[in-house]
C-alpha positions in Angstrom: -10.5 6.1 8.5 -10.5 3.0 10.9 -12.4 3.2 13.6 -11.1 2.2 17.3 -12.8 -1.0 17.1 -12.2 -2.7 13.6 -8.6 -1.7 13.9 -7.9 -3.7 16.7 -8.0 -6.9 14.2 -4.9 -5.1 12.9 -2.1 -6.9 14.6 -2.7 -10.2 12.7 -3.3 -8.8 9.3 -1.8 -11.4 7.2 -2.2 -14.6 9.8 -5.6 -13.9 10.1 -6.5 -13.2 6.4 -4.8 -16.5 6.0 -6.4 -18.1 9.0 -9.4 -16.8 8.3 -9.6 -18.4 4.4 -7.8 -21.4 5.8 -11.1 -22.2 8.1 -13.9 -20.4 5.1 -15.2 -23.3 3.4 -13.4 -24.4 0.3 -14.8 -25.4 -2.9 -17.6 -22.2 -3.2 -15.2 -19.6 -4.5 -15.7 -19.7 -8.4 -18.7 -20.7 -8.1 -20.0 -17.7 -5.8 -18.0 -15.2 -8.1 -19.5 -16.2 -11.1 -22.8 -16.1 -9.7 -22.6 -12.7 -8.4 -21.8 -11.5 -12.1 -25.2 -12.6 -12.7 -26.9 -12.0 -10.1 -26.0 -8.2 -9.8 -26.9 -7.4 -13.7 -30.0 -6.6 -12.9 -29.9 -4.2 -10.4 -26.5 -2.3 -11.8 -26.5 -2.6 -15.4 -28.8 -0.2 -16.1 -27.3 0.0 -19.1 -27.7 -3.4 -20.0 -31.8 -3.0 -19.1 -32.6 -0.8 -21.4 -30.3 -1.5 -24.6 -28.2 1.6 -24.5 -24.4 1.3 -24.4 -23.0 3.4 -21.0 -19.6 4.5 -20.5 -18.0 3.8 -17.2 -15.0 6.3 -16.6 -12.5 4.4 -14.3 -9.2 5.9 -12.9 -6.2 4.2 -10.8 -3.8 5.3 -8.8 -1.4 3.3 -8.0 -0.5 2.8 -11.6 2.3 1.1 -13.4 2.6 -0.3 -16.7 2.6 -4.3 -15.5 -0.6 -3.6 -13.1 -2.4 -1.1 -15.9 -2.1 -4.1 -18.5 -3.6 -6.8 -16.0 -6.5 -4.6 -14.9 -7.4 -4.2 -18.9 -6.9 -7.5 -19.0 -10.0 -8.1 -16.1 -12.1 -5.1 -17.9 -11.9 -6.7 -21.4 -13.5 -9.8 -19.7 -15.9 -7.5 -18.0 -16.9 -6.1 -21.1 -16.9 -9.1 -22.9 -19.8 -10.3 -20.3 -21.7 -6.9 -20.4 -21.5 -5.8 -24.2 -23.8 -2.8 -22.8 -21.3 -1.1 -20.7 -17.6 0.1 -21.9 -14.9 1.1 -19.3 -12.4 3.9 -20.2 -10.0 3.6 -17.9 -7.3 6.2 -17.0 -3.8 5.9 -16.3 -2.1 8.9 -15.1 2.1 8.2 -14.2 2.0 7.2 -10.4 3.2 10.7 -9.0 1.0 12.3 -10.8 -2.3 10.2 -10.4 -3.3 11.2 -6.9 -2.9 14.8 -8.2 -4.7 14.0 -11.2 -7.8 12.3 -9.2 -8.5 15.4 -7.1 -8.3 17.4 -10.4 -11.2 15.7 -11.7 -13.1 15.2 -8.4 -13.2 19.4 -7.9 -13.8 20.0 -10.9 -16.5 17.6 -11.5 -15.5 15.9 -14.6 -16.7 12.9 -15.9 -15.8 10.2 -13.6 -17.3 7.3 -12.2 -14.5 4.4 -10.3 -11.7 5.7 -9.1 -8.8 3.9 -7.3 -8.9 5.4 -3.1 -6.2 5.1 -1.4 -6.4 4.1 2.8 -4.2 7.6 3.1 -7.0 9.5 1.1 -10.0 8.1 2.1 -10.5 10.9 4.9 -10.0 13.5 2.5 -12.2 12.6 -0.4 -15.0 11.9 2.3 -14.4 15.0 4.2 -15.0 16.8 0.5 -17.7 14.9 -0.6 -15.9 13.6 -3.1 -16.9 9.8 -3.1 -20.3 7.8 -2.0 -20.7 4.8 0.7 -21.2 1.5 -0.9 -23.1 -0.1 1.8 -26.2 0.0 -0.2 -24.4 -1.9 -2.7 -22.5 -4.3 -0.8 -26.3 -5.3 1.0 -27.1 -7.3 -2.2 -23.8 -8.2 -3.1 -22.5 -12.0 -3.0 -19.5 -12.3 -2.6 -19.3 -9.2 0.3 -19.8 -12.0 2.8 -15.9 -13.1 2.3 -14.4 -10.3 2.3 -12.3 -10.1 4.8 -12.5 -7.7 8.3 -8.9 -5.9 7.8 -9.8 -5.1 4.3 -13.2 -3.8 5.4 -11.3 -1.9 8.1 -9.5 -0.3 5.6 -11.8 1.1 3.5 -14.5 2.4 6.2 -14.5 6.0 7.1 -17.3 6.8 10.0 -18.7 3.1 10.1 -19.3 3.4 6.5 -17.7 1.5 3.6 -15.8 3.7 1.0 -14.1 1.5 -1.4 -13.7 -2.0 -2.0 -10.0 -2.9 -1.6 -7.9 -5.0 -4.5 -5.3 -6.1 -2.3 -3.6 -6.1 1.3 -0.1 -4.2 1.4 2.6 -5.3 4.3 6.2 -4.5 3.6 9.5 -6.3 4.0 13.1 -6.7 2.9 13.6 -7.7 -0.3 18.2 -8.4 -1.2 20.3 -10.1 -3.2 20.9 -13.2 -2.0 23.9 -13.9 -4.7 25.5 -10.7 -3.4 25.1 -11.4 0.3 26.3 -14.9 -0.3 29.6 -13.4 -2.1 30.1 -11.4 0.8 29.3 -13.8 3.1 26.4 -11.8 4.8 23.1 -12.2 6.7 20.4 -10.4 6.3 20.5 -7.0 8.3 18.2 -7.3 11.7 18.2 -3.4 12.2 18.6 -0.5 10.7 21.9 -0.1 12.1 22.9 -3.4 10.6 21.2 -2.5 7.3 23.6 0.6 7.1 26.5 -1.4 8.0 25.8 -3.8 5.3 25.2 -1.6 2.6 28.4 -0.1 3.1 30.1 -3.6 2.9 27.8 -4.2 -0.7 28.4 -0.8 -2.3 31.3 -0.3 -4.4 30.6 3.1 -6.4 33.4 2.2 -9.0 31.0 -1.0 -9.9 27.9 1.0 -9.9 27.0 -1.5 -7.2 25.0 0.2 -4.0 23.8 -1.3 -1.0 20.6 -0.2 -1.1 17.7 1.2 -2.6 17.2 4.8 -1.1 13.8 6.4 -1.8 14.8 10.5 -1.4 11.4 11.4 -4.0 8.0 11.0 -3.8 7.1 8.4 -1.5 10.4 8.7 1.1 8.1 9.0 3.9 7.6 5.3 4.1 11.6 5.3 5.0 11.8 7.9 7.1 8.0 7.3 9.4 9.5 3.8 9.6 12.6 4.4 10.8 11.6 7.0 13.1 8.6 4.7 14.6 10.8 1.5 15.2 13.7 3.8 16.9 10.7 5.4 19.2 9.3 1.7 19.7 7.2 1.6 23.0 7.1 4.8 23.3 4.6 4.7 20.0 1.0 5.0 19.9 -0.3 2.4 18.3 -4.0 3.7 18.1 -2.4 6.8 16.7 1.1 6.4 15.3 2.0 9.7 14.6 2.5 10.2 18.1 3.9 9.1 21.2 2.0 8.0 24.5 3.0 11.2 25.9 0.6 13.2 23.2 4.1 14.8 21.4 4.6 13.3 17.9 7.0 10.7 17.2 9.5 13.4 15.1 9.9 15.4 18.8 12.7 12.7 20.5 16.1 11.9 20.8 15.3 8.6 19.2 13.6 10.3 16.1 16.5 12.6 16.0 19.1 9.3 16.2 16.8 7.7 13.5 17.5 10.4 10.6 20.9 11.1 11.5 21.2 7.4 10.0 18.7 8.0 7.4 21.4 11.0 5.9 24.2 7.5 6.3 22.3 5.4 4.4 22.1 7.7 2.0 25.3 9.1 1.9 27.0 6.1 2.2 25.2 3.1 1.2 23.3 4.7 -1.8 23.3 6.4 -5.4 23.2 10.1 -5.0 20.9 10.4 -7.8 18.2 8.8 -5.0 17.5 11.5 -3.8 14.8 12.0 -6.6 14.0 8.2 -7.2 10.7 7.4 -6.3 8.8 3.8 -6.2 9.6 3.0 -10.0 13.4 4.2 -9.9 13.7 2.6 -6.4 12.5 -0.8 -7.8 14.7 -0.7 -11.2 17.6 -0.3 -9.7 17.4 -3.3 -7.6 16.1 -5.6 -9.9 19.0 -4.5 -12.3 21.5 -5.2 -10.3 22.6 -1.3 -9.1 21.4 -2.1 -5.6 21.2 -4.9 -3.2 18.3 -4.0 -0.5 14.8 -2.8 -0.8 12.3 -2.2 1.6 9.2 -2.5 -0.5 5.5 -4.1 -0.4 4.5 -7.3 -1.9 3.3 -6.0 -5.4 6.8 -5.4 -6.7 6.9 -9.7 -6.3 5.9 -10.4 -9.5 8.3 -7.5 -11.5 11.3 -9.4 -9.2 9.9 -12.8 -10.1 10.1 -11.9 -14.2 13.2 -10.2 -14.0 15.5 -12.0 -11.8 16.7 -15.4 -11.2 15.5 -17.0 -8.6 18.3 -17.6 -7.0 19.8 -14.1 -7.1 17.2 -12.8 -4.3 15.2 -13.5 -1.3 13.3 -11.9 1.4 13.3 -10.8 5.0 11.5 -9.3 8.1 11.5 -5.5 8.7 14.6 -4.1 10.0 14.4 -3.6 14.0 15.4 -0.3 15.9 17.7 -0.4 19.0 15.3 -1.6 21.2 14.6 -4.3 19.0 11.3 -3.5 17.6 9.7 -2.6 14.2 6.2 -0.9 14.0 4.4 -2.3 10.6 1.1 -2.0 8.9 -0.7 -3.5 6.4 -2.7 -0.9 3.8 -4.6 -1.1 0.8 -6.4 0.5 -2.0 -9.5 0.0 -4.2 -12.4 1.3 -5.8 -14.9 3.3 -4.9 -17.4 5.3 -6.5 -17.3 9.1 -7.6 -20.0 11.4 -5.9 -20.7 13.0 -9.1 -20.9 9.9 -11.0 -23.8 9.9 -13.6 -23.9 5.8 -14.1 -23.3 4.4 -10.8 -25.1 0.9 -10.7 -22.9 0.5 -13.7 -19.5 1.7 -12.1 -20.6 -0.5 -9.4 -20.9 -3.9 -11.6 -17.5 -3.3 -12.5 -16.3 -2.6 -9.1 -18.1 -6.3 -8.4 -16.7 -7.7 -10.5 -13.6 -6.9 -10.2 -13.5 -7.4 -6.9 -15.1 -10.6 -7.2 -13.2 -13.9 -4.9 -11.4 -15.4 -8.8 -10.8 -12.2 -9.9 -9.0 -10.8 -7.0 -7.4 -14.0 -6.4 -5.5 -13.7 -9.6 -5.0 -10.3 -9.6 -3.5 -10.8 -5.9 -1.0 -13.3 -7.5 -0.5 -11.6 -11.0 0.6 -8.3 -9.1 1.5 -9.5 -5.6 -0.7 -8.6 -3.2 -2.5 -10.4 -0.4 -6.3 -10.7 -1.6 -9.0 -9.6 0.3 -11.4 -13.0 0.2 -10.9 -15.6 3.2 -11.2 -18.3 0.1 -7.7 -17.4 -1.2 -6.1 -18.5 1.8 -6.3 -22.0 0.6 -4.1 -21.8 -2.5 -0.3 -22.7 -2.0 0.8 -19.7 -4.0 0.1 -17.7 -0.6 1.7 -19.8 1.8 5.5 -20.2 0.6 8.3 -18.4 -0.8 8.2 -14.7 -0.1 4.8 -14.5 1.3 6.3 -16.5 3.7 8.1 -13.4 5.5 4.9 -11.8 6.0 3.3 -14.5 8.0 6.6 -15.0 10.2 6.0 -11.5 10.8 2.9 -11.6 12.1 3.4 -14.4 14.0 5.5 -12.4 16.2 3.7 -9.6 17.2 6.2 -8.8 20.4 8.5 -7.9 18.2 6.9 -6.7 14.9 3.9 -4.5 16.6 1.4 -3.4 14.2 0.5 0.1 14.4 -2.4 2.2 13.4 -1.9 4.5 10.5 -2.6 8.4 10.5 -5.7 8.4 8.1 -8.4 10.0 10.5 -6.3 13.2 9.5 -7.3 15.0 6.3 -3.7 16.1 5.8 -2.4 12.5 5.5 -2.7 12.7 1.4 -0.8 15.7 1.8 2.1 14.1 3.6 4.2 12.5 1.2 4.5 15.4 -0.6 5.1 17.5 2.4 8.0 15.0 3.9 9.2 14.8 0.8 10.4 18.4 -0.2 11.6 18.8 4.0 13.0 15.8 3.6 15.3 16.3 0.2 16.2 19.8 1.6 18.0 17.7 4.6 19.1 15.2 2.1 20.7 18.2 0.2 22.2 20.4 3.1 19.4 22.9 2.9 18.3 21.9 6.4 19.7 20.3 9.0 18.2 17.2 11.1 16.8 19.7 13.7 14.9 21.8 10.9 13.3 18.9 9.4 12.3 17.6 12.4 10.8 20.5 13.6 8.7 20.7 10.3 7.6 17.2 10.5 7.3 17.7 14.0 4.9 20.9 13.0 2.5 19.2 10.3 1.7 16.5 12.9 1.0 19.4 15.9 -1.1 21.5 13.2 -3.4 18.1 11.8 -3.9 17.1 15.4 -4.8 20.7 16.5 -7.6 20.6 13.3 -9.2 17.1 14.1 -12.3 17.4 14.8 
């Protein structure tokens, strides 16, 4: 979905969405987003115009039950300002929503927002599924500070798809009290981050080393493990292969990277894991079963409220052998459904939610870097653990930012995809040759289909 030029501004995600507020001009931030609320009644509340009430129906995707009750939280304000239009918003459970929002985009139900994803975007434009907003955005205030990563993220063929809520760019999150017991650093590599975890999990204690993500979602484990143990040998314009044209899943160095993928598991995790997705994966850190995570900033605030501060702290990526960690930064927003039947009102809400003060707090209610230059001047984004993330980017040598698959159709279908191949490895049912060779497959097949 990013086209060769805008994702060149990729290898300084976060500096630059810092830098970039750091140098905007302070002082116009509330007063732009408040103006925009105004200013765009007239031309999307059609509902407003003409007296009758309208219905927006909103869905998200990335749900859970913190982020669902600050988004109501924004909407009740929206509708507070816009008595005219009410917002039904859907929350499926996160491994079902994506499944859910392609139910009702085929089968053209009533739908208006809905939450795209940067891995979906190709696929609900290749189907028609959701409309450009670049007619909208032309008349819309506050589009002027949003920032060129998150517009990166949500163009598909030089046109704009969604408006994102937040930036995503993960790291390691572990229990400081538990490394400090031990007398531990913070792992470097993988290798390291295995060896650790066997010297933090004590199965008789229920105490693991780390947080193993075996359901759906795993494939943020295993594509990053596999990338930063292929290292240079990545494409960075297109990750999911190697200079040479092969994908990343057909070396020796993929092969070495899930052989310690099974360790990890096997010895440094619960065996129950193998089934734990994002929520699961989360809970058992922040409870005190495990004592690593790899996960992005918007589990920040669910640490923050249920731990001590000094029981955990954060850290950069884990390296491969040669030293190197590929990252990326990703995102999701809202867009507009093609079949929509009210969208100047669906796009007032998207406005507003997306608006410089409301995005700011939703950035620091949930965690997420927001996509305005302006919010680069508050504090809350320059220390404590949003602190890793610049350090990371400030060393682009070492942590090399790569692009992500999403000019491929097939990229909403691969979580689910590496997820069953990769359980039946996790399991016995294949060995590391036969998931390889079906990851290695998928990739072969999408490239052989791009058009």
């Amino acid at each position: 979905m990013w086209e060769k030029k805008k994702r060149k501004v990729w290898p300084t995600v976060v500096a630059s969405t810092m830098l970039m507020g750091l140098l905007a001009a302070c002082g116009s931030n509330t007063d732009t987003a408040k103006s925009d609320a105004k200013g765009n009644s007239d031309q999307a509340g059609a509902g407003a115009s003409s007296g009758k009430v309208v219905t927006v129906h909103m869905i998200e995707s990335l749900t859970s039950p913190k982020r669902t009750d600050i988004l109501k939280a924004m909407i009740s304000q929206f509708e507070k300002e816009n008595p005219n239009i009410k917002v039904d918003l859907i929350s499926p459970p996160f491994d079902q929503a994506d499944n859910k929002i392609r139910t009702m985009l085929a089968a053209k139900q009533e739908l208006d927002v809905l939450e795209v994803r940067d891995l979906n975007i190709a696929e609900y434009v290749n189907n028609g599924y959701i409309d450009p907003l670049d007619t909208y955005t032309g008349t819309w205030k506050d589009f002027s500070t949003v920032t060129a990563v998150a517009k990166s993220i949500a163009t598909n063929n030089n046109k704009l798809y969604f408006i994102p809520n937040g930036l995503y760019q993960r790291q390691l999150f572990y229990r400081k009290d538990w490394f400090e017991e031990k007398g531990l650093k913070p792992p470097v590599s993988y290798q390291e981050l295995y060896e650790t975890g066997k010297k933090l999990t004590d199965s008789a204690k229920n105490r693991y080393g780390f947080s193993f993500r075996g359901g759906m979602g795993s494939a943020g484990i295993t594509d990053q493990m596999v990338l930063a143990y292929n290292g240079d040998q990545v494409n960075l314009e297109d990750a999911q292969f190697l200079k040479s044209g092969n994908t990343i899943y057909s070396s020796p160095e993929a092969k070495e990277a899930i052989e310690l993928y099974m360790k990890i598991y096997k010895e440094a995790s619960p065996s129950d894991a193998v089934n734990w997705g994002f929520q699961e994966q989360v809970q058992a850190f922040t409870s005190g079963v495990t004592g690593m995570l790899l996960q992005d900033p918007d589990v920040i605030q669910t640490i923050q409220e249920k731990m001590k501060p000094e029981q955990w702290a954060t850290a950069p990526m884990p390296t491969g052998p040669n030293g190197k960690a590929l990252i990326q930064a990703g995102g999701a927003g809202w867009g507009i459904a093609s079949q929509s039947k009210n969208k100047e009102a669906a796009f007032k809400l998207i406005a507003f939610l997306s608006n410089p003060e409301q995005n700011t707090e939703f950035g620091k209610k949930y965690g997420l870097v927001p996509i305005h230059t302006t919010a680069a001047n508050d504090e809350y984004f320059k220390t404590g653990p949003y602190k890793t993330l610049l350090d990371m980017s400030n060393k682009p040598d070492v942590f090399m930012n790569y692009k992500p698959p999403f000019q491929y159709p097939g990229t909403g279908q691969w979580n689910q995809a590496s997820m069953e191949s990769g359980q039946a490895y996790l399991l016995g049912k294949f060995t590391v040759v036969d998931v390889l060779k079906k990851w290695d497959a998928y990739w072969m097949d999408q490239k052989s289909k791009k058009k």
